[in-house]
Structures are given as C-alpha cells and as structure tokens.
N, CA, C and O atoms as a Tripos MOL2 file, in Angstrom:
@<TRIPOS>MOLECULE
protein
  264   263    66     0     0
PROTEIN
NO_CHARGES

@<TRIPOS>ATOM
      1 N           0.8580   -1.1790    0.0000 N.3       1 UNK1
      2 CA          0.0000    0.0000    0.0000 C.3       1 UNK1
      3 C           0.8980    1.2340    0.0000 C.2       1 UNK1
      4 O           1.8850    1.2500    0.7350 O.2       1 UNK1
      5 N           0.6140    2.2280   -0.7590 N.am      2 UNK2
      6 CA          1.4670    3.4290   -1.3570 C.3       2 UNK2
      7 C           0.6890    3.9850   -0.5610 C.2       2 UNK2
      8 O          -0.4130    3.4570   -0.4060 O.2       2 UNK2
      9 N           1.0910    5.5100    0.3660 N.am      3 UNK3
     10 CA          0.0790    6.6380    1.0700 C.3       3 UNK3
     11 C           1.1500    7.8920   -0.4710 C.2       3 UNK3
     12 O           2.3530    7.7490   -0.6920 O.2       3 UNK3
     13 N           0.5940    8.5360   -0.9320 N.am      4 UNK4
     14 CA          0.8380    9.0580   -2.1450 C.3       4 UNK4
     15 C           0.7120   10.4870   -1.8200 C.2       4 UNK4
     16 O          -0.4600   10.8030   -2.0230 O.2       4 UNK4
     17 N           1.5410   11.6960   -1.3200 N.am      5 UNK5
     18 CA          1.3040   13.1140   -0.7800 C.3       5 UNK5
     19 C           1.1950   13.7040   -2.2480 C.2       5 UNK5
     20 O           2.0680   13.4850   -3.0890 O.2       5 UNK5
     21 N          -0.0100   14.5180   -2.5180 N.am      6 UNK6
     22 CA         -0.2150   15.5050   -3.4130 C.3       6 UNK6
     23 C          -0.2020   16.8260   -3.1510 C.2       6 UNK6
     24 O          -1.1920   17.2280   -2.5400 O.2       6 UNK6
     25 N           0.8740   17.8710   -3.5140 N.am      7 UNK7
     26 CA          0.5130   19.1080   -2.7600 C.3       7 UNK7
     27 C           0.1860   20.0620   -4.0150 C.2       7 UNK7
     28 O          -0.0960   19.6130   -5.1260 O.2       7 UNK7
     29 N           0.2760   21.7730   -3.6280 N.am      8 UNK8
     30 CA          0.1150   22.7410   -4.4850 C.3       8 UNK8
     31 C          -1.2060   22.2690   -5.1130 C.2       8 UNK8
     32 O          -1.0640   21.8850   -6.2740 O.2       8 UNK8
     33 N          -2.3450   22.2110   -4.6700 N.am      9 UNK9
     34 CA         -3.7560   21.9830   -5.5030 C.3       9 UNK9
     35 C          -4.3570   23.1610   -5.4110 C.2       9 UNK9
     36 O          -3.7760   23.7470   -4.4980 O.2       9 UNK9
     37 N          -4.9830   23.6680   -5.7340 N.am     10 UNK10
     38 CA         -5.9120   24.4450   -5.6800 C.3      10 UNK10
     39 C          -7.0150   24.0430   -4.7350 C.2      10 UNK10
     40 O          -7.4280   22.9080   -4.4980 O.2      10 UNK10
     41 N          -7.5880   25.7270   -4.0170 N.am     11 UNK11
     42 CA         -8.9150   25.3160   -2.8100 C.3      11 UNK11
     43 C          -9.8340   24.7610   -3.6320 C.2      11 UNK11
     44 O         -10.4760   24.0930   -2.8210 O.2      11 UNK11
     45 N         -10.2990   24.5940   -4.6020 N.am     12 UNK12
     46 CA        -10.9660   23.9630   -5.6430 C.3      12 UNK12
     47 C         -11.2540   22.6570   -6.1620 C.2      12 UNK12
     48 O         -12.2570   22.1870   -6.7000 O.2      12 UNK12
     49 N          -9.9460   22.1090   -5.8210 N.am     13 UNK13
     50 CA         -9.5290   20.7980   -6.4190 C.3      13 UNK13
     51 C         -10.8620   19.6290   -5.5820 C.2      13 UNK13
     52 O         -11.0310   19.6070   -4.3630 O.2      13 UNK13
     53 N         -11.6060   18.8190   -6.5120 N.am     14 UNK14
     54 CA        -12.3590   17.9350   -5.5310 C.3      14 UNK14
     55 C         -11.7900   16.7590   -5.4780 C.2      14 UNK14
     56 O         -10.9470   16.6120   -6.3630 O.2      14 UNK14
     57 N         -11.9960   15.4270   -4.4370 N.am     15 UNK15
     58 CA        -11.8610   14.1760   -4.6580 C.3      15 UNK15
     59 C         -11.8330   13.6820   -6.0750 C.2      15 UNK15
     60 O         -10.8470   13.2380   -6.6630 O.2      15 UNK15
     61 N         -13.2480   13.8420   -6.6180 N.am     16 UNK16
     62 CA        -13.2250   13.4360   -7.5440 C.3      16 UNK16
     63 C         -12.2870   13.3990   -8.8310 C.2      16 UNK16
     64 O         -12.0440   12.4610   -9.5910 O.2      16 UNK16
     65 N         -11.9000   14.5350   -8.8330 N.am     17 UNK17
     66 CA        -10.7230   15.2610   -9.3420 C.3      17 UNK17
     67 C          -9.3840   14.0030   -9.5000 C.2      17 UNK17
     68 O          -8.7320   13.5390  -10.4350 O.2      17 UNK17
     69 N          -9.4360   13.8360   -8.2430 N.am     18 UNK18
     70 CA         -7.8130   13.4670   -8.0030 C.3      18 UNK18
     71 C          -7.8900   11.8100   -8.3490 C.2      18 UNK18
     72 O          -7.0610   10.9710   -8.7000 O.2      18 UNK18
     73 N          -9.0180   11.8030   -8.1230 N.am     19 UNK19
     74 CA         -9.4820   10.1610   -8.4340 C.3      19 UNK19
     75 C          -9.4440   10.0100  -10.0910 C.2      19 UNK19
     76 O          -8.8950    9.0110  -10.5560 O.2      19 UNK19
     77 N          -9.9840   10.9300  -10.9170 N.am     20 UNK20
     78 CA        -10.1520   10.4800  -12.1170 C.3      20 UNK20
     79 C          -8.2450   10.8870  -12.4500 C.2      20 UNK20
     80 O          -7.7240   10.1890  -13.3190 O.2      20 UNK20
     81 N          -7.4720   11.8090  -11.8580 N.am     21 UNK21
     82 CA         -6.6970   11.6450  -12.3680 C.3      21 UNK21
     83 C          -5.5260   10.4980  -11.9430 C.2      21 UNK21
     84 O          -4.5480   10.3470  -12.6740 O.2      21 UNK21
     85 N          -5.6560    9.8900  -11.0050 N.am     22 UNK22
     86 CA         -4.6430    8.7840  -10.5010 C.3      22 UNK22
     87 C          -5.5660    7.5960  -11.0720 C.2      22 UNK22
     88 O          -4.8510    6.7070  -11.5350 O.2      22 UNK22
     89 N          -6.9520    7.3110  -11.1790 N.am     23 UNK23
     90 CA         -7.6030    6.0000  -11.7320 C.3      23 UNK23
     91 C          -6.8480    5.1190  -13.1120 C.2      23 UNK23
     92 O          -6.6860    3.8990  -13.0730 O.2      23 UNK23
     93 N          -6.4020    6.0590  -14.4060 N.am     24 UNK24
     94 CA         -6.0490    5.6950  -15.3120 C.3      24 UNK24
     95 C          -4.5970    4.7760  -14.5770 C.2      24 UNK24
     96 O          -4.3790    3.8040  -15.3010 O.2      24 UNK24
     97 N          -3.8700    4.8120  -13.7120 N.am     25 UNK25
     98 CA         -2.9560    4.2340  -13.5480 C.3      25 UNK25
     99 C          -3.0540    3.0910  -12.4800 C.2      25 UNK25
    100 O          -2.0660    2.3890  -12.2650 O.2      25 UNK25
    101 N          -4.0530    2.9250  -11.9100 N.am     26 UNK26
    102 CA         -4.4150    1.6460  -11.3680 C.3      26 UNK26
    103 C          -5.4300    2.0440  -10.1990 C.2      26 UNK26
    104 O          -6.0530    3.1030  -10.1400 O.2      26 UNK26
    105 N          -5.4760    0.9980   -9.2850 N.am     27 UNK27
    106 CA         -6.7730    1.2990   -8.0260 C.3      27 UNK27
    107 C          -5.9730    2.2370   -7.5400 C.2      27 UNK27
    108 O          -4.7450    2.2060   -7.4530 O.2      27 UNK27
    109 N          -7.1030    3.5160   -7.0590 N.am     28 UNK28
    110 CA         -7.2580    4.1440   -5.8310 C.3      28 UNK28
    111 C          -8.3110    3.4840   -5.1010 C.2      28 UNK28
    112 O          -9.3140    2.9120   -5.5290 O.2      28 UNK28
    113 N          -7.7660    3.7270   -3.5190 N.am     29 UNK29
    114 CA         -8.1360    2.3680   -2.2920 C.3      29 UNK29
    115 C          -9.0850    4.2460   -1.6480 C.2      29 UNK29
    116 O         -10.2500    4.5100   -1.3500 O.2      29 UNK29
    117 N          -7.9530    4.9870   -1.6990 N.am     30 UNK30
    118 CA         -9.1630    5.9870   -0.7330 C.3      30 UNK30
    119 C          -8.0300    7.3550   -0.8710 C.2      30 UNK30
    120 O          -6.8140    7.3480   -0.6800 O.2      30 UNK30
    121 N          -8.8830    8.4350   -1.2500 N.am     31 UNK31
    122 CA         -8.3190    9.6740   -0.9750 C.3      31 UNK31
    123 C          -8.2880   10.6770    0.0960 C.2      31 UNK31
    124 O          -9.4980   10.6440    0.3210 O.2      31 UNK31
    125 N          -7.9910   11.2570    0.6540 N.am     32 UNK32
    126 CA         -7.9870   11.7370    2.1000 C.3      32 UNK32
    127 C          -7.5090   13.2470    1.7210 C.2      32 UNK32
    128 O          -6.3720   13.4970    1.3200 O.2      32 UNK32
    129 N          -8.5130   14.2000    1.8970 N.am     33 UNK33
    130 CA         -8.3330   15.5510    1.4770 C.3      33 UNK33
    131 C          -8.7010   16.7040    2.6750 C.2      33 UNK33
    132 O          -9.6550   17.1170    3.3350 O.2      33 UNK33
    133 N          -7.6570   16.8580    2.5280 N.am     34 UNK34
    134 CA         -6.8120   17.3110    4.0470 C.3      34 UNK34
    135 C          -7.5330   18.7280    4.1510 C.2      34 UNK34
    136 O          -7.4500   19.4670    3.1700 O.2      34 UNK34
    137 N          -8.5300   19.3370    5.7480 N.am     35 UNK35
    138 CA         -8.9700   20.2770    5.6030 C.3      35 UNK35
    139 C          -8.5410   20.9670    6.9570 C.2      35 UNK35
    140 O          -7.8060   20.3470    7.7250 O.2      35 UNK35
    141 N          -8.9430   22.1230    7.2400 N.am     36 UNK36
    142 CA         -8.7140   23.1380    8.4340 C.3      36 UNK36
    143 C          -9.0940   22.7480    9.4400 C.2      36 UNK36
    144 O         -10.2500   23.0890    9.1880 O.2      36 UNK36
    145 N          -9.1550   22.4300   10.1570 N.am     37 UNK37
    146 CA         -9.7100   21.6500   11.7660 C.3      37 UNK37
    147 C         -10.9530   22.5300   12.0480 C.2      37 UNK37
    148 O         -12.0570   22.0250   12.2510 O.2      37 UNK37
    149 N         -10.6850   24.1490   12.0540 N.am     38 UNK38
    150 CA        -11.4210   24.8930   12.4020 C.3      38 UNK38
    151 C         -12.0100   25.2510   11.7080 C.2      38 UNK38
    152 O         -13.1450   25.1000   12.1620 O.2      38 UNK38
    153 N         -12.1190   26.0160   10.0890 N.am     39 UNK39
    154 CA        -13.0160   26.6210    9.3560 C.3      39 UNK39
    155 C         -13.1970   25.1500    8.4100 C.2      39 UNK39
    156 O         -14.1580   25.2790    7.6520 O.2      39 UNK39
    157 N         -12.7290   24.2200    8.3140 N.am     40 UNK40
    158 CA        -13.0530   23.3910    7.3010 C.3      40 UNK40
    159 C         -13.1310   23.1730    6.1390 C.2      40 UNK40
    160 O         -13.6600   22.3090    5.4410 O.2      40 UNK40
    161 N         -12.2200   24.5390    5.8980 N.am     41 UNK41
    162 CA        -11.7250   24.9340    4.1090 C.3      41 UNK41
    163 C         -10.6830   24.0320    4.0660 C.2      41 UNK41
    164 O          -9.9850   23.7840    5.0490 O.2      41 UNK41
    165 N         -10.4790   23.3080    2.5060 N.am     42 UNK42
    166 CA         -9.3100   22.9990    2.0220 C.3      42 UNK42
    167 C          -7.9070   23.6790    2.2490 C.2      42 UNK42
    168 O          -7.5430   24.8500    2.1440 O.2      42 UNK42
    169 N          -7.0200   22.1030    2.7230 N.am     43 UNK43
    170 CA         -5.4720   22.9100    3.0990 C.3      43 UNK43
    171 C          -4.5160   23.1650    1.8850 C.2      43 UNK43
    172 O          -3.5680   23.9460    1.9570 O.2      43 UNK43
    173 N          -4.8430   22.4320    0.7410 N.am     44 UNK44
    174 CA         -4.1050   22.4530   -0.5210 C.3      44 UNK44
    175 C          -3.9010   20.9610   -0.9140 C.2      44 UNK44
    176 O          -4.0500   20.4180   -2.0090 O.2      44 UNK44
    177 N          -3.6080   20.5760   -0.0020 N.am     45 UNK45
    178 CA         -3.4660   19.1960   -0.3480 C.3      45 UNK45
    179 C          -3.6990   17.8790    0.0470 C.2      45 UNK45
    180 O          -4.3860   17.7940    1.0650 O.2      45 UNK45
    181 N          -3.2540   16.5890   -0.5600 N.am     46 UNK46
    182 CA         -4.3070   15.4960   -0.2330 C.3      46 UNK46
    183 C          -3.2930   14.1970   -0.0360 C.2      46 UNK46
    184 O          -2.1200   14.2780   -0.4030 O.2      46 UNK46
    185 N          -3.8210   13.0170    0.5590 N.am     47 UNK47
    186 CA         -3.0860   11.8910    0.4190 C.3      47 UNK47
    187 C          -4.1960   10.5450   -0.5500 C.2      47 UNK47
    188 O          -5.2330    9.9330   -0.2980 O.2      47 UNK47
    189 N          -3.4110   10.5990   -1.4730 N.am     48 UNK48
    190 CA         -4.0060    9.1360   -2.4720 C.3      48 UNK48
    191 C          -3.2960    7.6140   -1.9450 C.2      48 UNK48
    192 O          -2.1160    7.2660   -1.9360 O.2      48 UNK48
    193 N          -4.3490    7.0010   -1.5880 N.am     49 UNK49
    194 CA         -3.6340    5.6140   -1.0280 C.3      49 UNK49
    195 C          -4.0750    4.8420   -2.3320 C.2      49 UNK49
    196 O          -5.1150    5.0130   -2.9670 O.2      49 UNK49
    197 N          -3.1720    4.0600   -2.5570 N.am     50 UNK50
    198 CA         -3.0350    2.8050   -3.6800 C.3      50 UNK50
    199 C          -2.4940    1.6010   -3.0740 C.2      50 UNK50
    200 O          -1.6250    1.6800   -2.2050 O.2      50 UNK50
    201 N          -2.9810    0.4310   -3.5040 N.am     51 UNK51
    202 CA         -3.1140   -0.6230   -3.3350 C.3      51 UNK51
    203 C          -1.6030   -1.1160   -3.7260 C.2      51 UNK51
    204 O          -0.7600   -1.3330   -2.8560 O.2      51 UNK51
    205 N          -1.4680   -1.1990   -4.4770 N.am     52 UNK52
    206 CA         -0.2800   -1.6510   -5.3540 C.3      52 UNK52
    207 C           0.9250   -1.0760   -5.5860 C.2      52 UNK52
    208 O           1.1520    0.0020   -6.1350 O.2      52 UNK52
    209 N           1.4410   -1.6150   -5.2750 N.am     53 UNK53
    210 CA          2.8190   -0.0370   -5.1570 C.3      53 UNK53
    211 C           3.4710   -0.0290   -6.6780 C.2      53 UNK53
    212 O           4.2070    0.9350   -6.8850 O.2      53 UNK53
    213 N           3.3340   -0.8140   -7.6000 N.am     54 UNK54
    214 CA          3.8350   -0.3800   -9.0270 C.3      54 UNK54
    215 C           3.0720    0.1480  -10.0240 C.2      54 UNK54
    216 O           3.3940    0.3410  -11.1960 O.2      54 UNK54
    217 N           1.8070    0.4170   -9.3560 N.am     55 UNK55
    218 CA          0.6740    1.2320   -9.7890 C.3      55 UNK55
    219 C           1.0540    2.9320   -9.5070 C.2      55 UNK55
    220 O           1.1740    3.9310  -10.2160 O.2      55 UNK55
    221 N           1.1240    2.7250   -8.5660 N.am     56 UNK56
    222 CA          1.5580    3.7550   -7.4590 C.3      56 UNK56
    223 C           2.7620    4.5900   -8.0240 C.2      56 UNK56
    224 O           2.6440    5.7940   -8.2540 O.2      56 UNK56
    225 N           3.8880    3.9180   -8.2290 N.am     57 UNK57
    226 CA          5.1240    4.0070   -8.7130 C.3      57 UNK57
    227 C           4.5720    4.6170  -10.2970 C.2      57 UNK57
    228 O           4.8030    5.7750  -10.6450 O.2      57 UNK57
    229 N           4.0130    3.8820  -10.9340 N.am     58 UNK58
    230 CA          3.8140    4.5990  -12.5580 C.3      58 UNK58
    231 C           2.9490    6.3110  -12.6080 C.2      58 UNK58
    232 O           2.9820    7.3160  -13.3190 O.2      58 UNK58
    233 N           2.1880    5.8020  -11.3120 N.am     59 UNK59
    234 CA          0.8910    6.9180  -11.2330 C.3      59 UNK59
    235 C           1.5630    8.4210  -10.8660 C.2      59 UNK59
    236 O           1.1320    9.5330  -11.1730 O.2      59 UNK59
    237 N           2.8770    8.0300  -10.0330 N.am     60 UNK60
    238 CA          3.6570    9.1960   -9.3330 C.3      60 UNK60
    239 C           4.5900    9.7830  -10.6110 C.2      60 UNK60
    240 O           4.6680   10.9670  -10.9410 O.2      60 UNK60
    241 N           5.0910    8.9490  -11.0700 N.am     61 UNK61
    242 CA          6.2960    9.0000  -12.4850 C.3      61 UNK61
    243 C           5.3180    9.7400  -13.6570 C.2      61 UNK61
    244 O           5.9150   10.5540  -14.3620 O.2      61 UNK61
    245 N           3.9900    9.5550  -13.9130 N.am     62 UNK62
    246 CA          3.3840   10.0830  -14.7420 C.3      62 UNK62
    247 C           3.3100   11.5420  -14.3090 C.2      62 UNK62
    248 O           3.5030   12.5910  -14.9240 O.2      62 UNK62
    249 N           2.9120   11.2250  -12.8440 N.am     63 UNK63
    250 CA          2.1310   13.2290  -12.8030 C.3      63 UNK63
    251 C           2.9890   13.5390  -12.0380 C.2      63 UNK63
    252 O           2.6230   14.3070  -11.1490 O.2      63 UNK63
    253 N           4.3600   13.1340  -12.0320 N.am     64 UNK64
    254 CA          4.6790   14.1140  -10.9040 C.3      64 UNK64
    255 C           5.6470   15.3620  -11.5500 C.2      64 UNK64
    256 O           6.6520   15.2150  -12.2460 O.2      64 UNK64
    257 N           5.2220   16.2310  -11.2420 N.am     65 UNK65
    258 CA          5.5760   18.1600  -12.2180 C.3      65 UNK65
    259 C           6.6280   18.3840  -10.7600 C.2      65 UNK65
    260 O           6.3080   18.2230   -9.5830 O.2      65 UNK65
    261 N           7.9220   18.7950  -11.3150 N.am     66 UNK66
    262 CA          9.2140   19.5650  -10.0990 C.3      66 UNK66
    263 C           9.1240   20.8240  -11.2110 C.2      66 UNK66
    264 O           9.8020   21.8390  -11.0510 O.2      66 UNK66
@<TRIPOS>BOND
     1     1     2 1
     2     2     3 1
     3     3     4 2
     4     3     5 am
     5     5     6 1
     6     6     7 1
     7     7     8 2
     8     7     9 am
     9     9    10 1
    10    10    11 1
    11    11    12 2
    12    11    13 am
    13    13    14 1
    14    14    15 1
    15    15    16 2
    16    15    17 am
    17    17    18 1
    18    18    19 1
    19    19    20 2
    20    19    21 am
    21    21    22 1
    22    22    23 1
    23    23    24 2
    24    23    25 am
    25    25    26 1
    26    26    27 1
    27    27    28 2
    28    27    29 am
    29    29    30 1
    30    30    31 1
    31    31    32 2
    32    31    33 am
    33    33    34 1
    34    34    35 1
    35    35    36 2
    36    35    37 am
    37    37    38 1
    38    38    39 1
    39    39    40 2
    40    39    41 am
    41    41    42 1
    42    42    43 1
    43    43    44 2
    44    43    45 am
    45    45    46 1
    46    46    47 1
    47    47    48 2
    48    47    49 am
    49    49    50 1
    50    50    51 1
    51    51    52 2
    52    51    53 am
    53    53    54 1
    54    54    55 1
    55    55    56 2
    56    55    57 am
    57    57    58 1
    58    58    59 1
    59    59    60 2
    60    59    61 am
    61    61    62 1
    62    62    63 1
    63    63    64 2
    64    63    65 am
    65    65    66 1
    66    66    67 1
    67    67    68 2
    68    67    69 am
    69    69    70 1
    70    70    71 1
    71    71    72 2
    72    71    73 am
    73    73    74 1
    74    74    75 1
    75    75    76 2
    76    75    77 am
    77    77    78 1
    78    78    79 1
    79    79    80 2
    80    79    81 am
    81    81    82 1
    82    82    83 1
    83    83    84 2
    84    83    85 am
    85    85    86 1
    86    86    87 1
    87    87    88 2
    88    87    89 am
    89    89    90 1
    90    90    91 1
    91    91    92 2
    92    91    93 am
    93    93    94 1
    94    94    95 1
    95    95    96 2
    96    95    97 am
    97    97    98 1
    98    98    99 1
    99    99   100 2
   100    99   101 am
   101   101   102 1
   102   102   103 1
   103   103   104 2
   104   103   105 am
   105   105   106 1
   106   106   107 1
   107   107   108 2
   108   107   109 am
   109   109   110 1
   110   110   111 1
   111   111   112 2
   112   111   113 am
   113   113   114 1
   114   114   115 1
   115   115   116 2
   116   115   117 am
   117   117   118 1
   118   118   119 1
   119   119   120 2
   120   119   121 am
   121   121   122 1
   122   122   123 1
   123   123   124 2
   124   123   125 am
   125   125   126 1
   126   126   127 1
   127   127   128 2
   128   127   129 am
   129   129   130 1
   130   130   131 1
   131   131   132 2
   132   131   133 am
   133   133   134 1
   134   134   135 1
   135   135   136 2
   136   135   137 am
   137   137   138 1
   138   138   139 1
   139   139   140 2
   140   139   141 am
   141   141   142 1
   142   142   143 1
   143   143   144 2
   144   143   145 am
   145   145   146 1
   146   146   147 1
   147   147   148 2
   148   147   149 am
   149   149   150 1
   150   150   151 1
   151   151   152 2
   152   151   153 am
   153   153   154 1
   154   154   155 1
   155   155   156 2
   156   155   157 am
   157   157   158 1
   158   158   159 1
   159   159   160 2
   160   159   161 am
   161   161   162 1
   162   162   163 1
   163   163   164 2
   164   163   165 am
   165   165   166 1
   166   166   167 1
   167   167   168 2
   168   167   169 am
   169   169   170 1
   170   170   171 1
   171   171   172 2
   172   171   173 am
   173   173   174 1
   174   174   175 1
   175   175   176 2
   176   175   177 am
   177   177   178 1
   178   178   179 1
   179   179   180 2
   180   179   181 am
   181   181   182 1
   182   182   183 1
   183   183   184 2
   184   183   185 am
   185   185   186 1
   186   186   187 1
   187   187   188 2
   188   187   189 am
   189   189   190 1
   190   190   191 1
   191   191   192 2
   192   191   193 am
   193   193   194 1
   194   194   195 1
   195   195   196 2
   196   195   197 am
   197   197   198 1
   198   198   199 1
   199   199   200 2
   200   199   201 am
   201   201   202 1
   202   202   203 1
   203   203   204 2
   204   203   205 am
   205   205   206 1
   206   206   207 1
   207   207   208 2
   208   207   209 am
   209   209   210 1
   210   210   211 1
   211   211   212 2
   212   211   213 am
   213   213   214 1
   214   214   215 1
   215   215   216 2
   216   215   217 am
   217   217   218 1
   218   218   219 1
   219   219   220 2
   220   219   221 am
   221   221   222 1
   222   222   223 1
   223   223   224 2
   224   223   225 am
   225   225   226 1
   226   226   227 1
   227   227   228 2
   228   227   229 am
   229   229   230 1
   230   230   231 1
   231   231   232 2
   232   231   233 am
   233   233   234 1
   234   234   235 1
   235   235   236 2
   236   235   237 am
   237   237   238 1
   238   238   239 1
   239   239   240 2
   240   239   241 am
   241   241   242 1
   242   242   243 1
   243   243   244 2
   244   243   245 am
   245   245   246 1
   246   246   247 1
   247   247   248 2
   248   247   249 am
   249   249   250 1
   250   250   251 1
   251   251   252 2
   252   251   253 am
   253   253   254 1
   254   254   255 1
   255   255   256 2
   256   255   257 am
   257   257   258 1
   258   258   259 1
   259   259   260 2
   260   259   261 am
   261   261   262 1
   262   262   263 1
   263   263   264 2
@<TRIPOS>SUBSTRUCTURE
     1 UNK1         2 RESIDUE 1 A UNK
     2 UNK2         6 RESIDUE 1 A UNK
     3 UNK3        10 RESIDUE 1 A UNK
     4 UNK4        14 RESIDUE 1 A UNK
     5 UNK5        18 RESIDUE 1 A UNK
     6 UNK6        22 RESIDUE 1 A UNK
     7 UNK7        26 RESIDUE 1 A UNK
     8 UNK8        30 RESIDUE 1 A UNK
     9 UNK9        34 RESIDUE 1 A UNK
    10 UNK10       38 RESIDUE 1 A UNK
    11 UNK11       42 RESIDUE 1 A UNK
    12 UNK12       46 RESIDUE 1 A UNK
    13 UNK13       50 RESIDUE 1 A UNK
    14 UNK14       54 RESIDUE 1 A UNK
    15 UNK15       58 RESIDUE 1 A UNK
    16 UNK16       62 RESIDUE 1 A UNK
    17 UNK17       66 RESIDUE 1 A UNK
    18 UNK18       70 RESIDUE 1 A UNK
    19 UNK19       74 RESIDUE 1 A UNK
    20 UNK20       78 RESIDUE 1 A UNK
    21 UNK21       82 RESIDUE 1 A UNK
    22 UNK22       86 RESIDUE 1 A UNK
    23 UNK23       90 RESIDUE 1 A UNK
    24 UNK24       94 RESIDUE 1 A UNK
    25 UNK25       98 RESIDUE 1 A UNK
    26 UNK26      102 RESIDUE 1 A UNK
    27 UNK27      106 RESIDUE 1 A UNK
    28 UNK28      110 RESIDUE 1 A UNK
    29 UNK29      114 RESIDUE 1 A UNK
    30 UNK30      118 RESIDUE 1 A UNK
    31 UNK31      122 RESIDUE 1 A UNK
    32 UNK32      126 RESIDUE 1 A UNK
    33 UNK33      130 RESIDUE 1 A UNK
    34 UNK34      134 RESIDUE 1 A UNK
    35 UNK35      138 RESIDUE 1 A UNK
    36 UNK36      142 RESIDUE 1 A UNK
    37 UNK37      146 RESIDUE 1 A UNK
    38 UNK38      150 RESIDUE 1 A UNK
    39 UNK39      154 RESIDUE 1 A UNK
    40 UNK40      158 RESIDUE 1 A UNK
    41 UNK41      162 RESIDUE 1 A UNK
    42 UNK42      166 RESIDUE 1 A UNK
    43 UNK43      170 RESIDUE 1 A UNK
    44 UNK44      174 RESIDUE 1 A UNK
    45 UNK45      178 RESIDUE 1 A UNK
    46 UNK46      182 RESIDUE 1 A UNK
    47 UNK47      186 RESIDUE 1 A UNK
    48 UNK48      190 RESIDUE 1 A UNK
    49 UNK49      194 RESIDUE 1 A UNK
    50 UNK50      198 RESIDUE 1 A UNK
    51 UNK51      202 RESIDUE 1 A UNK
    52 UNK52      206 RESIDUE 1 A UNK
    53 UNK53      210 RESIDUE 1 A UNK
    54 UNK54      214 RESIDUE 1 A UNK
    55 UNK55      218 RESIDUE 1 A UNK
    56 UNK56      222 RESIDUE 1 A UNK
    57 UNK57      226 RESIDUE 1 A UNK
    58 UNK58      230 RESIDUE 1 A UNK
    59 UNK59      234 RESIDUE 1 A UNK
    60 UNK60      238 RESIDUE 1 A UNK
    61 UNK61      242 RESIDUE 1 A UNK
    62 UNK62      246 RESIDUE 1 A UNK
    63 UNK63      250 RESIDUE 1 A UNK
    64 UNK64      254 RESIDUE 1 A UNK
    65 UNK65      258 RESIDUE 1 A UNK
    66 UNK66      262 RESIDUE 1 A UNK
C-alpha cells in the first residue's frame, strides 16, 4: 500500500478530481483531502492511497511536475 502526498492543488480541487486523475494508472483504495480543523476549508493538499505499489510508482512518475 502506497500513502501518495499531493501538494500545491488548488482550494478547488475535488476528490473526484484526483481520483479520475490517478484512476487511469491503477486502483485508488481511498483519498484523504486534508482540511482546516477549524473553518473546514481545504489545506491544498491530499493523500491518495493505492493498493499496489507499481501502480503507485507509474501513477507518481506520470504526474509528478518539479
């Protein structure tokens, strides 16, 4: 199991979002989109858990922008 840190998103960005874009590269198990404790706005960013770690591995190598 891969825990997968996504940062720099936009307050905008939904689950769904992040799901259709990590899906093409294998299962997403569960996304976890990290919010303010107190106001409950989006923090920027999220954790994608994957099942498979060479899923995981291709899914990161595809999108990952430095």
């Amino acid at each position: 199991m891969k825990n997968i840190y996504v940062g720099n998103l936009s307050f905008a960005t939904t689950e769904e979002a992040i799901r259709s874009l990590f899906t093409p590269y294998g299962t997403v198990e569960r996304i976890n989109m990290v919010t303010d404790r107190d106001t409950g706005q989006p923090r920027g960013f999220c954790f994608v858990e994957m099942p498979n770690d060479a899923e995981a591995a291709r899914a990161i190598a595809a999108i990952n922008v430095t």
